[in-house]
C-alpha positions as CSV (number, residue, x, y, z in Angstrom):
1,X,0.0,0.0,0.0
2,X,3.0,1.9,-0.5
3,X,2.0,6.1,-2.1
4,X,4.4,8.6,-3.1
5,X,3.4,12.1,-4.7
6,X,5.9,14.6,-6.1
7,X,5.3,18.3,-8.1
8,X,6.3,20.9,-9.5
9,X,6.1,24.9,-8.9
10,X,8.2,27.9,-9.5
11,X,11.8,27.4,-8.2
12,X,10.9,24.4,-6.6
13,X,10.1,20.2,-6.6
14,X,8.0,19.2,-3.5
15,X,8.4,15.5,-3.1
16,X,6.4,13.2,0.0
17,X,6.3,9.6,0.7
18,X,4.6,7.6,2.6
19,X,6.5,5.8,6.0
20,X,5.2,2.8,6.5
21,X,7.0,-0.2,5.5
22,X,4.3,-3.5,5.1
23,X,4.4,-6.8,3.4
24,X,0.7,-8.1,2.3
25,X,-1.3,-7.2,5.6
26,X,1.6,-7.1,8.0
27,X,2.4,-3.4,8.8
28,X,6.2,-3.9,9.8
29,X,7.3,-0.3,10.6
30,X,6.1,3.3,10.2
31,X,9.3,4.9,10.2
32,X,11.0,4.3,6.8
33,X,12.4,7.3,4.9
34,X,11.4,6.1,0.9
35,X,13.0,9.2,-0.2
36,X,17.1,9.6,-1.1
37,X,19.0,12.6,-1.2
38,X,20.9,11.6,-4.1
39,X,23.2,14.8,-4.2
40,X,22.5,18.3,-2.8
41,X,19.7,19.3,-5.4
42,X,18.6,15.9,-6.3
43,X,15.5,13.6,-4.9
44,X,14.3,10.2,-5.4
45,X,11.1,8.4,-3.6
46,X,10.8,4.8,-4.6
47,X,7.8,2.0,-4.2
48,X,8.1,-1.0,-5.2
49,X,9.1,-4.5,-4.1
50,X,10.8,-4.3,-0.3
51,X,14.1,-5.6,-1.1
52,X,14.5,-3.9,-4.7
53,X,13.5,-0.7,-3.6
54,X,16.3,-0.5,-1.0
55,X,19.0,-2.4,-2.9
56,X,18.0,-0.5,-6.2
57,X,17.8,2.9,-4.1
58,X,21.5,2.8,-2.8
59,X,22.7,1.1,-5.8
60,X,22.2,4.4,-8.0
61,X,22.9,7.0,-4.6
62,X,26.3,5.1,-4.5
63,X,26.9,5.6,-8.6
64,X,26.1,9.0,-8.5
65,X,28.3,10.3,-5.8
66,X,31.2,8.5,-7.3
67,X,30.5,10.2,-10.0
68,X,30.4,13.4,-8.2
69,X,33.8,12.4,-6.4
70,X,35.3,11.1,-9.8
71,X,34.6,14.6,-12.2
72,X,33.9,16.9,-9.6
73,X,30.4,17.7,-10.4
74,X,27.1,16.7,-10.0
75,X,25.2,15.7,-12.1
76,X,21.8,17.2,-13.8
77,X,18.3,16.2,-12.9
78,X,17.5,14.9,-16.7
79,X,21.2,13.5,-16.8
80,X,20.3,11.3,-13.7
81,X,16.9,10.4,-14.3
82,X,18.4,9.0,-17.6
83,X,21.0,6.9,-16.7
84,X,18.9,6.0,-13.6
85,X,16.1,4.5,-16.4
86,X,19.6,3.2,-17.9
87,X,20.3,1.2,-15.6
88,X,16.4,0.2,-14.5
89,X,16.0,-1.0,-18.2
90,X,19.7,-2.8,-18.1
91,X,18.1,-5.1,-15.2
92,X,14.6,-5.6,-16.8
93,X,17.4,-7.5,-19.7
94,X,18.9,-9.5,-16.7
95,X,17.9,-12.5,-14.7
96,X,17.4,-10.8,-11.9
97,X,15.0,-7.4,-12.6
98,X,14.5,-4.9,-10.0
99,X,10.8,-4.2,-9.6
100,X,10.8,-0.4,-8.5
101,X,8.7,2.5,-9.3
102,X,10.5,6.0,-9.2
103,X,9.9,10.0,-8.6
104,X,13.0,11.9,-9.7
105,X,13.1,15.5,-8.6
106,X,15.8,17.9,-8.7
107,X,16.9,21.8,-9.4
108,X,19.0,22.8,-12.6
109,X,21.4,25.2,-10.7
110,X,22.5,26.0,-14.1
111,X,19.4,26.4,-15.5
112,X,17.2,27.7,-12.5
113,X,14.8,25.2,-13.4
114,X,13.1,22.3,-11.5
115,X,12.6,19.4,-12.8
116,X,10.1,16.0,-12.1
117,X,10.6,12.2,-14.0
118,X,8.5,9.5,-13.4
119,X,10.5,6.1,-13.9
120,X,8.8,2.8,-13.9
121,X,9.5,-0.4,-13.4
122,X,9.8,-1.4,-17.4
123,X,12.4,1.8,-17.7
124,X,9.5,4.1,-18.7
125,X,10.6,7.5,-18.2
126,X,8.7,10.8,-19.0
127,X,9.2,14.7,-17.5
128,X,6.4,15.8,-15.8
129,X,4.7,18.9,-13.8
130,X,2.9,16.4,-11.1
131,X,3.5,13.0,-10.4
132,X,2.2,9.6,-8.1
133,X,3.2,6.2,-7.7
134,X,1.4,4.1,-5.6
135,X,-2.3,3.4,-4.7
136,X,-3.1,6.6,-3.3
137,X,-2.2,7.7,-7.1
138,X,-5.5,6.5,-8.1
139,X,-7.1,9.5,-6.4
140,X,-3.9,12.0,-6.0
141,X,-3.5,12.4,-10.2
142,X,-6.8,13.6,-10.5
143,X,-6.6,16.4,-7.6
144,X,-3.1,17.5,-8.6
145,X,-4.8,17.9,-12.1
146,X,-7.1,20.3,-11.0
147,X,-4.9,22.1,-8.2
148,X,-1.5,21.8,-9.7
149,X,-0.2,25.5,-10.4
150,X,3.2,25.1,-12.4
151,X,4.0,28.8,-11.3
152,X,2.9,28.0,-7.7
153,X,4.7,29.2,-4.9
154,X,5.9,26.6,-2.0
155,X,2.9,27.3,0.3
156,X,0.6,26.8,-2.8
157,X,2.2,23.2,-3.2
158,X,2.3,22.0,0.4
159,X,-1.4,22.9,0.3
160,X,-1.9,20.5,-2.8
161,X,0.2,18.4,-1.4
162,X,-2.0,18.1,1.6
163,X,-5.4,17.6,0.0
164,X,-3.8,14.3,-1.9
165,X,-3.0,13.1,1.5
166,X,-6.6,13.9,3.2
167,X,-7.8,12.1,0.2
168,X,-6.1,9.3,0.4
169,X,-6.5,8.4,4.0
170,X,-10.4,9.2,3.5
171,X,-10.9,7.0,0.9
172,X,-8.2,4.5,0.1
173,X,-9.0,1.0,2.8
174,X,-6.3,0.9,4.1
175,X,-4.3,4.0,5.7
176,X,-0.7,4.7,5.1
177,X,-0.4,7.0,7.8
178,X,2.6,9.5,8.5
179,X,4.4,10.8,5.3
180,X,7.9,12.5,4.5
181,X,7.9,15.7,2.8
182,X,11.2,17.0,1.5
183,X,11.8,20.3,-1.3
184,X,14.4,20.5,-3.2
185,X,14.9,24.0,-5.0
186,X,17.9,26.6,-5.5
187,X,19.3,26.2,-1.9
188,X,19.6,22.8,-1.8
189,X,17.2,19.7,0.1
190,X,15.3,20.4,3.2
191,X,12.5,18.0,4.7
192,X,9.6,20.2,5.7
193,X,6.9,19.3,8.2
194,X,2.9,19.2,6.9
């Protein structure tokens, strides 16, 4: 029952995920971070299969600081989300496929520009203003349709961002409880409290 939202506004990417980690009906713990800092303006929430997710997650956090460490810089949001769905669609070709759904979100510091992909697990990758992965997307797409404002300012955002979440624990059966929030816009990543 795993949700994870992410969007865009002006200057910024606003990411959240949910905390609880379950396996069929067990709820195991309710204090998991989904969400990496993968360098100091770069995000990634992942859903998916428990022990993908986690090996898949550090697998590319690790790659992309030694890359950082090897040429000295980091790298862009649309150069990592593509060599992140890279890699994702290298293991769909193996014998052993990871099966993890992805929100990348990061800021261009040389563009001034945020940006927000949306991998899936067959290496699917598209740039988007709003994005969900999960169950609770079923009912977040269609509210951040309607309240999305691509020119939004940050308080604009955490209040769509807190209507997906009211809807989701109203209507989906099964709760998911707490959830991380964390920007990431010219001054780097920050976790912010709803």
């Amino acid at each position: 029952m795993e949700t994870s939202f992410a969007l865009t506004g002006k200057g910024y990417v606003l990411i959240a995920a949910d905390t609880t980690a379950a396996r069929s009906i067990v709820k195991m713990k309710t204090d998991e971070d989904k969400i990496k800092t993968l360098s100091p303006h770069l995000l990634m929430t992942y859903s998916g299969e428990p022990g993908d997710t986690v090996q898949f997650a550090e697998f590319i956090e690790r790659n992309i600081r030694l890359f950082q460490i090897r040429n000295h810089y980091a790298l862009t949001p649309s150069a990592a989300s593509s060599w992140i769905r890279r890699s994702l669609a290298q293991s769909l070709r193996s014998r052993n496929p990871y099966s993890v759904n992805l929100l990348v979100g990061g800021y261009d510091i040389s563009t001034y520009t945020p940006h927000l992909y949306w991998i899936d697990y067959l290496g699917t990758l598209a740039e988007v203003p709003f994005a969900a992965h999960g169950y609770g997307s079923y009912f977040a797409l269609s509210l951040l349709d309607r309240y999305h404002n691509p020119e939004g300012t940050l308080e604009e955002g955490i209040e769509a961002l807190k209507r997906c979440i009211d809807e989701v624990a109203k209507r989906l059966v099964v709760n998911p409880g707490k959830y991380k929030v964390k920007v990431v816009d010219k001054d780097g990543v920050r976790e912010i409290e709803l």
